[in-house]
N, C-alpha and C positions, 0 to 999 in steps of 0.2 A: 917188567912188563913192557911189551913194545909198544913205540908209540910210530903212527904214522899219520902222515899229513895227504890230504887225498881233496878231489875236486868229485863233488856227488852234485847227484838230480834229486831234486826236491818235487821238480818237475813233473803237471801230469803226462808228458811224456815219454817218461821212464817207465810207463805200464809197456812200452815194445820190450824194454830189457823186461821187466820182469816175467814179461810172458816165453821168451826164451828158457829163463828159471826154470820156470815151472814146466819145458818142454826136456828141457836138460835131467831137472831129475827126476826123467824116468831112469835114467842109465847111471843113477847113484844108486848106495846103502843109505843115504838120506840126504834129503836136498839141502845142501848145503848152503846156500843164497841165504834161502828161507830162515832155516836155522841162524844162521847170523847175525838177522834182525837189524838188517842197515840197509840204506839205499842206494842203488844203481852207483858205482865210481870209480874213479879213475884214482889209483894210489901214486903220487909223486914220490914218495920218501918210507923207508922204513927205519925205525933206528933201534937199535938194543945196547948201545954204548952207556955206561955210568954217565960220561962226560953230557950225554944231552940230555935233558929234560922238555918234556912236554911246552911250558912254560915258553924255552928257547926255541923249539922248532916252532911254537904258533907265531911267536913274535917272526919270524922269518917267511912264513906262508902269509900271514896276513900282509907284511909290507911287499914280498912278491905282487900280490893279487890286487893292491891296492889300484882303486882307478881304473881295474879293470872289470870287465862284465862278464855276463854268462855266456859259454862257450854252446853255440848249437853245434853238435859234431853231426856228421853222418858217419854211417854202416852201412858197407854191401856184405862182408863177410865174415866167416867164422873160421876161427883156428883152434891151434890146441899147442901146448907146452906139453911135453913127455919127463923135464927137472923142474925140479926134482920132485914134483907128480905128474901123473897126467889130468891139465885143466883144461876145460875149451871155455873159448873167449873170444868176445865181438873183438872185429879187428876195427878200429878207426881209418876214416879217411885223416889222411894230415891237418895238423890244425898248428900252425906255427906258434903260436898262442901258448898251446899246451905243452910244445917244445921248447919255448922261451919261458916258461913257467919251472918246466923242468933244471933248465941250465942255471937259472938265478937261484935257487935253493940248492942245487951244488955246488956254487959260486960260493956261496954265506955259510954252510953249514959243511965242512972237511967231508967227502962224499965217505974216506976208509972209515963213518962210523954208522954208515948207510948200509942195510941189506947188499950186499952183493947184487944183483936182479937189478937193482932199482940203482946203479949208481951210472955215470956218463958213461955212454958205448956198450952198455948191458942193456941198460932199459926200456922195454918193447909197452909202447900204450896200448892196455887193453882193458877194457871192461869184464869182468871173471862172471861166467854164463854158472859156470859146477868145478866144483872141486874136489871131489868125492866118487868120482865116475869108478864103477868097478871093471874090472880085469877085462869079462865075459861081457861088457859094453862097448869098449872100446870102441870095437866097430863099426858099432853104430852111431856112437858120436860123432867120430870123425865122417862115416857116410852122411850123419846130417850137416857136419862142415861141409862138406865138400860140394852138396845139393841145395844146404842154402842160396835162394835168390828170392831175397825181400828188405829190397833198402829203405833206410828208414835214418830219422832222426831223434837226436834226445838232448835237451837241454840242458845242463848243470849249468848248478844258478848258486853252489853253496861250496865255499872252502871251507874245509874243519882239520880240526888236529884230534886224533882218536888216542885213547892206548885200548891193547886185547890183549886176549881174552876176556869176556866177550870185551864186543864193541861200547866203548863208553867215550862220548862226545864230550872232548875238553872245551874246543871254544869253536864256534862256528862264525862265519861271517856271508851272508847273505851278497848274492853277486848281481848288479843290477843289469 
């Protein structure tokens, strides 16, 4: 089962992402967010390697985040991956924070046992809007990337260590 370590909003400010969600799957077979049943985040790490455990990756997000607080990011836009599906997703403004967040867990944790996606010089921070977008949508997702203009912000205040299918929260740690 994979496990991934991720910075979410707990925040009532995450109703902006969610209300994308819910804008997004129209252009799914079923909304995917929704379905989920997790909140608004930003995934740093994915692992499927024997050699890590849950266990080990928390212990490594939590002393990453230690000391550190919640990140208000802002959003002006929206994108989309085409690999290997096609996703759209907030794009963040830079937040060095979240990049130095990123590089200290591939510093601590051998990135070759890391998703691919998520390891240094691959990994694009995004917020995932839908994941499930069909064929015959396409278009119009990306026309609503492309038309988007409504910046906004969202706070994540919570690091956790998840494993999925589904989503099931190992340990979370509350970000001041």
């Amino acid at each position: 089962m994979p496990i991934a370590i991720n910075l979410r909003s707990d925040h009532v400010s995450a109703g902006e992402i969610e209300r994308l969600w819910d804008q997004v799957a129209a252009f799914e077979d079923a909304p995917s967010m929704r379905e989920l049943d997790y909140r608004p985040h930003f995934t740093l790490a994915i692992y499927e390697s024997p050699d890590i455990d849950a266990a080990a990756a928390w212990q490594v997000m939590s002393a990453v985040v230690c000391g550190g607080g919640a990140l208000k990011i802002e959003f002006r836009r929206l994108a989309w991956f085409t690999h290997p599906r096609f996703v759209l997703w907030a794009v963040p403004e830079p937040v060095e924070e979240l990049s130095r967040w990123h590089a200290a867990i591939a510093a601590a944790i051998d990135p070759a046992h890391c998703r691919e996606h998520y390891r240094p010089g691959a990994w694009t921070p995004h917020c995932t809007l839908g994941t499930r977008i069909v064929d015959a949508h396409r278009a119009d997702a990306v026309a609503l990337a492309r038309a988007f203009d409504r910046p906004f912000s969202v706070v994540f205040d919570v690091a956790d260590c998840v494993t999925f299918p589904p989503v099931q929260i190992v340990a979370e740690q509350k970000l001041d």
